[in-house]
N, C-alpha and C positions, 0 to 999 in steps of 0.2 A: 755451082761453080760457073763463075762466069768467064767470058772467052780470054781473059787476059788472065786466067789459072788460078785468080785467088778469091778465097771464100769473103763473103763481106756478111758482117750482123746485118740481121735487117731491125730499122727503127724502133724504138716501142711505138707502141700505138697509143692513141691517147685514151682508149678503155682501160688501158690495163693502167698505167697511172693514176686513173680516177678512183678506179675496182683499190688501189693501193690507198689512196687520200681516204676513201671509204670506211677501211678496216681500221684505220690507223687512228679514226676519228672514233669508231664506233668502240675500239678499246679504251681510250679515253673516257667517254662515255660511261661506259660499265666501270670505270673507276670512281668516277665523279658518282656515282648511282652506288655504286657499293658503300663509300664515304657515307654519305646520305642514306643508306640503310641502314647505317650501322647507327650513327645517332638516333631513325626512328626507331629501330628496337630500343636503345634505350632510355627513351621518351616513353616508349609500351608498359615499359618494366617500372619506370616512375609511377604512371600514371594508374598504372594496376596496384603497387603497393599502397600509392596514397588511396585510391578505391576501398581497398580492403581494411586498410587502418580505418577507415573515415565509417565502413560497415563495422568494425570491433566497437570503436568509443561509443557508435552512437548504440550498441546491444548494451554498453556498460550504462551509459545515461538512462534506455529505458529499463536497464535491469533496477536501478536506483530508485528512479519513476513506481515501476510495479509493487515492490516492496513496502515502499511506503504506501499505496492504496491498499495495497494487503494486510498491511499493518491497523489500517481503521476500517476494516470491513471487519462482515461477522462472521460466522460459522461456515469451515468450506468442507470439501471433501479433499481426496487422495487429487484428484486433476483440480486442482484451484478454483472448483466452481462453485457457488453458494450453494448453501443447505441446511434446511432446518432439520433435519436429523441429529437430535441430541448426542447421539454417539460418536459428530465430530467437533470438533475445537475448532475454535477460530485459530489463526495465524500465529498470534502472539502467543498462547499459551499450545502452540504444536512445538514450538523453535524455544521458548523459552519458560523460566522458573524465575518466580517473584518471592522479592525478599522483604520483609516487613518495613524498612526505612525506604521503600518506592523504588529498587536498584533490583536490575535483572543480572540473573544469570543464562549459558547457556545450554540444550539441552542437547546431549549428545550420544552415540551406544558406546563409546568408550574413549580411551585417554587419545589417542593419534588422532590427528586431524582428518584426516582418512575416514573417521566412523562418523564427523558430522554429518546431521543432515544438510539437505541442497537443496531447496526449491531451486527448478530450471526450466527455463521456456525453449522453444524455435520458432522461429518465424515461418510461417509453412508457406505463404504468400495472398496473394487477397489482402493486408494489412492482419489477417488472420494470428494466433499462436497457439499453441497447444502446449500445458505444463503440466506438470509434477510437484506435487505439496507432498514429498513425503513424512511420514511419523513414525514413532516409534513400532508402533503395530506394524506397519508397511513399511520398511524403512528405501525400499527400490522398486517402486512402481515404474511398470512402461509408460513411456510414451510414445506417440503414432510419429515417426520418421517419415519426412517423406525420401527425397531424392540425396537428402546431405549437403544441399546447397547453403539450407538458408542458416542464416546468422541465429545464434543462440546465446543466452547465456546463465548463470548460475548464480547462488549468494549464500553466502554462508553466516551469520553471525560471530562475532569473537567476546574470548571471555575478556567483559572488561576490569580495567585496573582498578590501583586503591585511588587513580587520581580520576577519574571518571568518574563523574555527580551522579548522586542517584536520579533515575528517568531516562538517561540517555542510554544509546544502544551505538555499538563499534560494529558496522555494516561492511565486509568485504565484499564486492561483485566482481566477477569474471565475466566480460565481453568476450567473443570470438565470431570474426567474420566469417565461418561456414559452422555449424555443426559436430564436423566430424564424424566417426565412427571408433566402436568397441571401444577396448580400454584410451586410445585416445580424444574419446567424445567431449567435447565440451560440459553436456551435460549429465559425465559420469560422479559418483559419487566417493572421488578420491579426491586427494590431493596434488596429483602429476598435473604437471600443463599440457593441458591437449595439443596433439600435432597438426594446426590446422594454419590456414595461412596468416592471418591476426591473430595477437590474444592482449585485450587489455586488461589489465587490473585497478579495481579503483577500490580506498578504503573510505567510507564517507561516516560521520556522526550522529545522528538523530537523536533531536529531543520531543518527550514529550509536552506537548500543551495541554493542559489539564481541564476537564471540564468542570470542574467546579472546586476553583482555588483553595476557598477559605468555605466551608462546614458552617452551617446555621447554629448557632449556641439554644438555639431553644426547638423544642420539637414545632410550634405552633407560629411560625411570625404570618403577620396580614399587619400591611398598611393600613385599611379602612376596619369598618366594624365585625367585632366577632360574634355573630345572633347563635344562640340557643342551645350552647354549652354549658350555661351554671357557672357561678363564681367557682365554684368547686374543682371543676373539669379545665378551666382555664387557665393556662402554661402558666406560669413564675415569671417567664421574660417574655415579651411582645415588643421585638424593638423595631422600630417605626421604619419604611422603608417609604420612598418614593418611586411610581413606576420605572422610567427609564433609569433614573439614578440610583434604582435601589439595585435593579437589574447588572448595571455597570458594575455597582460595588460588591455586588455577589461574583461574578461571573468574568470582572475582569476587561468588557469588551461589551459594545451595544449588540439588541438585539438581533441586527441584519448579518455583523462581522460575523456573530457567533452560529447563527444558524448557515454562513458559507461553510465552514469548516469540516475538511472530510470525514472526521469522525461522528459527526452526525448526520443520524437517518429523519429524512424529513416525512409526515404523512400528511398526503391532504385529501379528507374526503368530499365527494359532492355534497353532500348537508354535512350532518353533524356523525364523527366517528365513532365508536363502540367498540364496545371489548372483542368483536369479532375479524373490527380490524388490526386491532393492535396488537390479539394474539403469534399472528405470523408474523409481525414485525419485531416483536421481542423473541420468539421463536428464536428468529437467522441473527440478530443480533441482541446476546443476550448481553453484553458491553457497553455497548454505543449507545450517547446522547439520541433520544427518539422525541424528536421533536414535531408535536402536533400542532399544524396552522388551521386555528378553525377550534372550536367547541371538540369537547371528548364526555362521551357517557360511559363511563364504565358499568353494564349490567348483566351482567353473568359475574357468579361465584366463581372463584378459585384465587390462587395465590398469582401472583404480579412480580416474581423476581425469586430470589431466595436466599438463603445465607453466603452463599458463595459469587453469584452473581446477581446482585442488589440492583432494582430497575431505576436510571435514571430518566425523568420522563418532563420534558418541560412542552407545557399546554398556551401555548398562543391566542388565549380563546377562558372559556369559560369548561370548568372539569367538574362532571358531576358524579356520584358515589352512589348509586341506587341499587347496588346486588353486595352483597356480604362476600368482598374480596379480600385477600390479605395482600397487602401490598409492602415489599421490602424492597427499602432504598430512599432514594430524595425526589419527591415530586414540587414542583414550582408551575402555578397558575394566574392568569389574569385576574382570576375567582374562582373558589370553590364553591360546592353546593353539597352536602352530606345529606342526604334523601333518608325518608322512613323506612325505605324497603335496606338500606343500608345498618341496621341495628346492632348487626353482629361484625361490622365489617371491622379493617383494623388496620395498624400503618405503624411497621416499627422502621426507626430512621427520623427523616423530621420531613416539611410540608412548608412551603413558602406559597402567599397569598399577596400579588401586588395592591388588590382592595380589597373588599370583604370577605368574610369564613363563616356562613352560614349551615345550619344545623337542625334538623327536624328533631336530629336523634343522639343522642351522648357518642361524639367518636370516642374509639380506642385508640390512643393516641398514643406513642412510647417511643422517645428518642434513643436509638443506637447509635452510638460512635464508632462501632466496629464495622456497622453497613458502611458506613457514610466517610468511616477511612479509607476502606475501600474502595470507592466513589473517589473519591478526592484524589488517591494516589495512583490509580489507574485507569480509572479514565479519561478520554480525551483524544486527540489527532498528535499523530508523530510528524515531525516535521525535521529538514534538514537543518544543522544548526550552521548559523553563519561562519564560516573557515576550517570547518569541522571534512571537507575534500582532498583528497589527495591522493596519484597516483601513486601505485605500488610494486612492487615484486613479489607481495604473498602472491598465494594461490587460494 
């Protein structure tokens, strides 16, 4: 109180103004920054789901990818890995049933969708996967999990229609940007849609490309000359081919196209191959065009194929016959050579020769149509057909 009795405010000060400009700025602030957080969360949330989608399609593309290498590979086991253990099936005939006009069916433990089988991968990382080919035997084989992270996905086959050509196959695959767990695993073997943060579906078409279109009419064709058969032993029809162009008109395609094609297994030995390489190569794929670059001796006995799967085997080179082998299916040579030590040997199916077909010794010569339909109508590379893609909502 001052002497003249009355109280006075005393001034603000100009801290306390400023301490106020301060607060008043820095709520602002925090408004402007919250605005602005809020947009980056949902920037995050974009940028995460396109992430995750962008992980689904691309598991559906290599589920696509897989299947089709699977489809022209040979004999695997339960984990998708090759193997010459006769007591497993290749791909095609673990998943499906062939019908006499070239048209599959598929193979399944019962009527629901539910009971088909799933081949299914994960991505474990490293570029690495680890799958599952199950069969009927095994119909739910583990696979190694790791963390749950990585992207997997599954494919099932569908039964096709009466408008679906025979050769072609109706392919459903499931992508899924993580894995999963238990019943909502990606790569469980139901029909639910796993709970995981992507799931794509893609239904795509495959056809096959045939290895050997059109069937030789006569068990015996050779461009050049045929030595030391006997008028007797020598086929009915000998129609005339030229190397490349006779090649083209058998097969469809020049030599280089055909031998890229994934259904054929190529062999190249350092000299000249034998029957001791070619055993494990028909072994693991007892299907597949086996195509040898380079001369082939076949000398060791035993049979080359059999009634059920008939050996298609095209020789780059010069094929010679010196052990008493049975060979069942279509062989096609630059030139044969039928050797003495060959006496007993023998070849039901037929034998293409782009120049000569020489002979020390009488072959056994006997064309089947039923090896060589089945040559014709199933084998070959499966291939995507053009428009035959399209996203889905199966499962």
């Amino acid at each position: 109180m001052r002497a003249d009795g009355f109280d006075h405010a005393e001034p603000a000060t100009p801290g306390f103004a400023a301490l106020t400009v301060v607060l008043i700025l820095f709520f602002v602030m925090a408004l402007v920054a919250a605005y602005t957080n809020r947009n980056l969360i949902f920037e995050q949330r974009i940028s995460s789901s396109s992430y995750q989608s962008a992980r689904a399609m691309h598991a559906v593309d290599a589920a696509l990818d897989w299947t089709l290498a699977m489809l022209n590979a040979g004999r695997i086991d339960n984990a998708c890995q090759p193997s010459t253990d006769e007591a497993n099936s290749d791909f095609r005939r673990r998943y499906l049933t062939e019908s006499t006009d070239g048209g599959y069916d598929v193979i399944r433990r019962g009527a629901p969708l539910a009971q088909w089988l799933r081949p299914a991968c994960v991505f474990t990382g490293a570029g690495e996967m680890a799958c599952i080919c199950p069969s009927m035997a095994t119909p739910d084989p583990a696979i190694p999990l790791t963390d749950g992270m990585g992207s997997a996905f599954s494919v099932r086959f569908i039964l096709p229609g009466n408008a679906v050509r025979p050769g072609t196959l109706a392919l459903l695959a499931r992508g899924c940007a993580m894995q999963g767990s238990g019943a909502s695993s990606c790569l469980t073997q139901t029909d639910d849609r796993p709970i995981v943060d992507a799931v794509v579906s893609t239904q795509a078409t495959l056809g096959l490309l045939r290895a050997l279109p059109k069937a030789p009419v006569a068990v015996l064709t050779a461009n050049g000359a045929i030595i030391g058969m006997g008028d007797a032993n020598k086929p009915a029809t000998l129609p005339a081919v030229t190397d490349e162009a006779g090649f083209a008109a058998l097969f469809g395609m020049d030599r280089v196209t055909y031998q890229r094609q994934p259904g054929v297994v190529r062999m190249a030995c350092k000299e000249v191959c034998t029957s001791s390489d070619l055993g494990p190569v028909l072994a693991g794929h007892p299907r597949n065009t086996i195509w040898v670059q380079g001369d082939l001796t076949l000398d060791t006995a035993g049979p080359l194929g059999n009634a059920v799967d008939p050996m298609m085997l095209i020789v780059n080179g010069t094929l010679s016959v010196s052990a008493n082998v049975k060979i069942f299916g279509f062989v096609h040579a630059n030139r044969i050579a039928w050797a003495a030590g060959a006496d007993a040997a023998s070849l039901q199916g037929a034998m293409v020769s782009t120049t000569d077909f020489t002979a020390t010794t009488a072959p056994n010569l006997s064309y089947n149509k039923e090896l060589l339909d089945i040559i014709r109508l199933r084998y070959g590379a499966f291939v995507r057909v053009p428009g035959g893609w399209n996203l889905t909502n199966l499962q």
